[in-house]
C-alpha positions in Angstrom: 19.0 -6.1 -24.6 16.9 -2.7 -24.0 16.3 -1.8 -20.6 11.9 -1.8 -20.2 12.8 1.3 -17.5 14.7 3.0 -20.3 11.2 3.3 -22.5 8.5 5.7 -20.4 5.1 5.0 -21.0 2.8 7.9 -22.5 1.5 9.9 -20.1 -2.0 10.3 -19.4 -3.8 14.0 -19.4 -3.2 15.9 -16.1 0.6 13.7 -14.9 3.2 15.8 -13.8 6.5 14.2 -15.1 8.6 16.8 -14.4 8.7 15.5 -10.6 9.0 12.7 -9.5 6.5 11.0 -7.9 6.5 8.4 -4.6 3.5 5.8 -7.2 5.6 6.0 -9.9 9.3 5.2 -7.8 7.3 2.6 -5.8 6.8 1.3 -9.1 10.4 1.2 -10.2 11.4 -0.3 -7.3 9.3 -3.3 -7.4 10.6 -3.4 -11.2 7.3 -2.2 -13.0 7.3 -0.1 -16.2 5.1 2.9 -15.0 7.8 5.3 -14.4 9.2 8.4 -16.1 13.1 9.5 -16.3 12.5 11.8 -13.2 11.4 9.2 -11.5 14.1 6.5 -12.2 16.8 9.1 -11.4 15.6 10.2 -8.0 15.3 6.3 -7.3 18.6 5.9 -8.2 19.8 8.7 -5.8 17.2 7.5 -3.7 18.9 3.6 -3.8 22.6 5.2 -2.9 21.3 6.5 0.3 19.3 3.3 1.3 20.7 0.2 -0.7 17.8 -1.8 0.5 14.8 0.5 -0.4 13.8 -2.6 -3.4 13.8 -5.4 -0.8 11.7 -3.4 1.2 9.3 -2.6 -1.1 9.1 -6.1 -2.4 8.4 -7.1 1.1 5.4 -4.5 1.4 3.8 -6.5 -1.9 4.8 -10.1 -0.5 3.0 -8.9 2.9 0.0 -7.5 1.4 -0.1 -10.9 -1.1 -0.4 -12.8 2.6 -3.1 -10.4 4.0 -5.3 -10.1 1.1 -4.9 -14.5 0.9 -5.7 -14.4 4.5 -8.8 -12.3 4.6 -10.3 -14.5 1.3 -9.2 -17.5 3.9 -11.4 -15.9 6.7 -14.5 -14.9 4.6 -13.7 -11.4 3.6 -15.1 -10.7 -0.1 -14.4 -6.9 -0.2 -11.3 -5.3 -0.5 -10.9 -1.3 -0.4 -7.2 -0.5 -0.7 -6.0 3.0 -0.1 -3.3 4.7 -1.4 -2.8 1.7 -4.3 -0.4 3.2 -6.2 0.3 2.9 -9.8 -1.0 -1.2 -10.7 2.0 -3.6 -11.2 2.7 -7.2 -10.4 1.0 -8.8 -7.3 -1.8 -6.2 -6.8 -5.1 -6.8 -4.9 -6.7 -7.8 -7.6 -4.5 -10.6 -8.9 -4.1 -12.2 -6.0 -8.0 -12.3 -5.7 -8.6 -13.7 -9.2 -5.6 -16.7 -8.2 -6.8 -17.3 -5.0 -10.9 -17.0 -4.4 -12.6 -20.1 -4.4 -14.2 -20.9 -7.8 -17.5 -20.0 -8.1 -17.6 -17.1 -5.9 -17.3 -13.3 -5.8 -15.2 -11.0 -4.7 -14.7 -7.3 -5.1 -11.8 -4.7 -4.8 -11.9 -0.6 -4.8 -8.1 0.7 -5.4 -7.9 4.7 -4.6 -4.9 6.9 -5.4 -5.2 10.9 -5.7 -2.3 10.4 -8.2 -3.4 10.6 -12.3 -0.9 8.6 -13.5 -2.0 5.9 -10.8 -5.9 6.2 -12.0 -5.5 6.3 -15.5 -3.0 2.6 -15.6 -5.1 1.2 -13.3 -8.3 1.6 -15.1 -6.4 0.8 -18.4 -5.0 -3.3 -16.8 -8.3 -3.4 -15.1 -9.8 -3.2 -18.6 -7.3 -5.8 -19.7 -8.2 -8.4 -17.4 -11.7 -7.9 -17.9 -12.7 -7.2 -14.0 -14.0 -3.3 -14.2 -17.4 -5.1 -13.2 -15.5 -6.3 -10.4 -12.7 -3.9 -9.5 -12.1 -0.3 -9.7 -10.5 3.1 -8.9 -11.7 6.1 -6.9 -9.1 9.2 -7.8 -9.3 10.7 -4.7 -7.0 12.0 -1.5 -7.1 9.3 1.6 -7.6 12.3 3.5 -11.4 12.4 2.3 -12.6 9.6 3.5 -16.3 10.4 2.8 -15.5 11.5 -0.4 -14.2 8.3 -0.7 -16.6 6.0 0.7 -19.3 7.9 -1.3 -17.8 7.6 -4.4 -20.6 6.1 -7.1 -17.4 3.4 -8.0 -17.1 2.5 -3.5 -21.1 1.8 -3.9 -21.5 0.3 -6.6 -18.7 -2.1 -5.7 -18.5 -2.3 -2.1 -21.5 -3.3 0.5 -20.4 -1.3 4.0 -22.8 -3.4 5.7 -20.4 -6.6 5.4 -17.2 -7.2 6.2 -14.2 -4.9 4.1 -10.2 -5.5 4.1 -9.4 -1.9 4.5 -5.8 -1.8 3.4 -3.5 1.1 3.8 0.0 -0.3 2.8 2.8 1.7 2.6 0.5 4.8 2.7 0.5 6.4 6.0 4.0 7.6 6.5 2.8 10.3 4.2 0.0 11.3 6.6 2.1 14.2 8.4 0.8 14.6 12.1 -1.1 18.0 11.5 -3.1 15.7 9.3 -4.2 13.8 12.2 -3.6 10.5 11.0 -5.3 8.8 14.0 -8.9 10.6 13.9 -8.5 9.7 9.7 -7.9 5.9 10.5 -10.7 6.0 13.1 -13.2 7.7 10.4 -12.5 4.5 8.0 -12.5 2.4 11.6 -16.4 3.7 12.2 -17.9 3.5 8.8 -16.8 -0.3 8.6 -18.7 -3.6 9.1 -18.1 -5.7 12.6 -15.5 -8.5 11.0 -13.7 -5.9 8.7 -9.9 -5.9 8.6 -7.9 -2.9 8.9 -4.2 -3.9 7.4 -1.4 -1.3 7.9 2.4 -0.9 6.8 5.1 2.0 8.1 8.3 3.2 7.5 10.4 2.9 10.7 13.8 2.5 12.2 13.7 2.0 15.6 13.9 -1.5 15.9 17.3 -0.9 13.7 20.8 -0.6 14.1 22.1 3.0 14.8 23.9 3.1 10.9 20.6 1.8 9.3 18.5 4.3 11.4 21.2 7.1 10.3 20.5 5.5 6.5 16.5 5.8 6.9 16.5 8.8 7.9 18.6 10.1 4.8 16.1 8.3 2.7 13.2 10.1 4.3 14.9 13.6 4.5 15.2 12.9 0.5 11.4 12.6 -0.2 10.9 16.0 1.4 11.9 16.8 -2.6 9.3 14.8 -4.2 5.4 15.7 -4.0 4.9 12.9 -1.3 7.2 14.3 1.9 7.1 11.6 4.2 7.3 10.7 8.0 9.4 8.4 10.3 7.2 6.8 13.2 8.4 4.6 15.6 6.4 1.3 17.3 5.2 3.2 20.1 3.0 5.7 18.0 2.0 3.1 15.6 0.3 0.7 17.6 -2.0 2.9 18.8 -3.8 2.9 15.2 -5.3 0.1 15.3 -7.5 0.9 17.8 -9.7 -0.9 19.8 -10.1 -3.5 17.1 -8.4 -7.1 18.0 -5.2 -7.9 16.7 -5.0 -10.9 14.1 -1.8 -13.0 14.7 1.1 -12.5 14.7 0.1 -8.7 15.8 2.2 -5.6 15.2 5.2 -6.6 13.8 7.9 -6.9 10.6 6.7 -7.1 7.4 8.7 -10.6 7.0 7.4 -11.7 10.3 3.9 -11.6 9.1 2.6 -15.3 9.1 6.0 -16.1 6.7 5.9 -18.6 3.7 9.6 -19.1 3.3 12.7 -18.5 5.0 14.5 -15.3 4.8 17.7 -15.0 2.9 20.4 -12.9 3.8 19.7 -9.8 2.1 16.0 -10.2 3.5 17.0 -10.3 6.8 18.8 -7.1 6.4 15.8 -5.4 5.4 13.9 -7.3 8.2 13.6 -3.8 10.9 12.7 -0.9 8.6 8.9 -1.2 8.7 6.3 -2.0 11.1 2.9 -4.5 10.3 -0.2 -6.0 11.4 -3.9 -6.4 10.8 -6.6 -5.4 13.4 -10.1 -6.8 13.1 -12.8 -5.1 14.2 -15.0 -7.2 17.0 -19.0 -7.3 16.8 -20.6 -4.5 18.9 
């Protein structure tokens, strides 16, 4: 039987392939399709160093599957999800189409500065027929303006109601002389009383001192790829959200996140290595 991983996709104009990229290992590890040699290989290596890197990144899609069901449960009809990655299964937009009420609308604005991301997520967006519905901003989450001006945010997103901001998996690779808190706080301002702000982190403090010693290997290797990324800790995380109100269960672990099933073993393993919650923002 041939390996799917073993058969790269053509690459679209402008995607590097000669390094590999955090979209396009994200994408291997959650089993996609969307991934070069380079990319595969430095997952592997990546994968020696922290065994559990695939249950954690299927535990990142499971948690933003709950959130983006949540916010459909509490009215929310607009979803602007930064730093989307390269489409695969379980996006934003899937679990709208399965789980909005018949008969209404919703609508969803993926960004990514990454080609290869754009270019496959406006090619299944043309697939399931939702481009007048759903769409992709190429453009760096450190923009916000450029962002939220963006003729694709406007035509498909109404700032005057209620968005599910989501920024999953994202901000470890917001370094601090980026300012991460003033860039949350610029997405915090230009959003509608009601919004939800949903965020996901790499951490380890919450882990056992081997794990920690694990994570931090795993980090350290991404310094290699062209997204270096950052270990933050509970403490600085929290702050993020803001003055906005926590939705229950708060800051917490991804599987701890208003659960749907029991955790198996492996799961529970996984359990400490990132932090999660959802902030809504009160009326003024």
């Amino acid at each position: 039987m041939t390996d799917l991983n073993d058969a790269a996709p053509d690459a679209p104009t402008g995607v590097d392939t000669e390094k590999p990229s955090a979209a396009r290992m994200y994408d291997w590890y959650l089993g996609g399709t969307q991934n070069w040699a380079v990319d595969r290989e430095f997952g592997k290596k990546v994968e020696q160093l922290f065994p559990l890197i695939k249950e954690v990144a299927r535990q990142n899609r499971q948690f933003l599957g709950r959130v983006v069901k949540a916010a459909l449960d509490a009215g929310i009809r607009q979803f602007l999800d930064i730093g989307s990655g390269v489409p695969t299964v379980g996006n934003v937009h899937e679990v709208v189409r399965d789980h909005l009420p018949a008969g209404e609308r919703a609508t969803v604005v993926y960004v990514d500065y990454e080609p290869v991301a754009a270019a496959h997520a406006t090619l299944i967006l043309e697939e399931h027929a939702a481009t007048n519905w759903a769409g992709i901003v190429q453009e760096d989450l450190r923009n916000p303006e450029r962002i939220l001006r963006h003729e694709t945010t406007r035509r498909l997103l109404d700032l005057g109601q209620p968005v599910c901001l989501l920024m999953i998996a994202v901000m470890h690779f917001v370094g601090d002389h980026d300012r991460p808190v003033d860039l949350i706080r610029h997405y915090q301002r230009k959003l509608a009383p009601g919004s939800w702000l949903a965020l996901t982190h790499l951490a380890c403090d919450d882990a056992s001192e081997e794990d920690q010693a694990a994570v931090r290997r795993f980090a350290d290797a991404y310094k290699n790829t062209s997204n270096p990324g950052w270990l933050r800790d509970r403490g600085e995380i929290e702050p993020w959200f803001g003055d906005w109100t926590m939705v229950e269960p708060g800051l917490t672990h991804l599987p701890d996140w208003r659960p749907d099933h029991e955790l198996n073993a492996v799961e529970l393993r996984a359990r400490p290595f990132w932090w999660c919650g959802v902030a809504e923002k009160p009326a003024t």
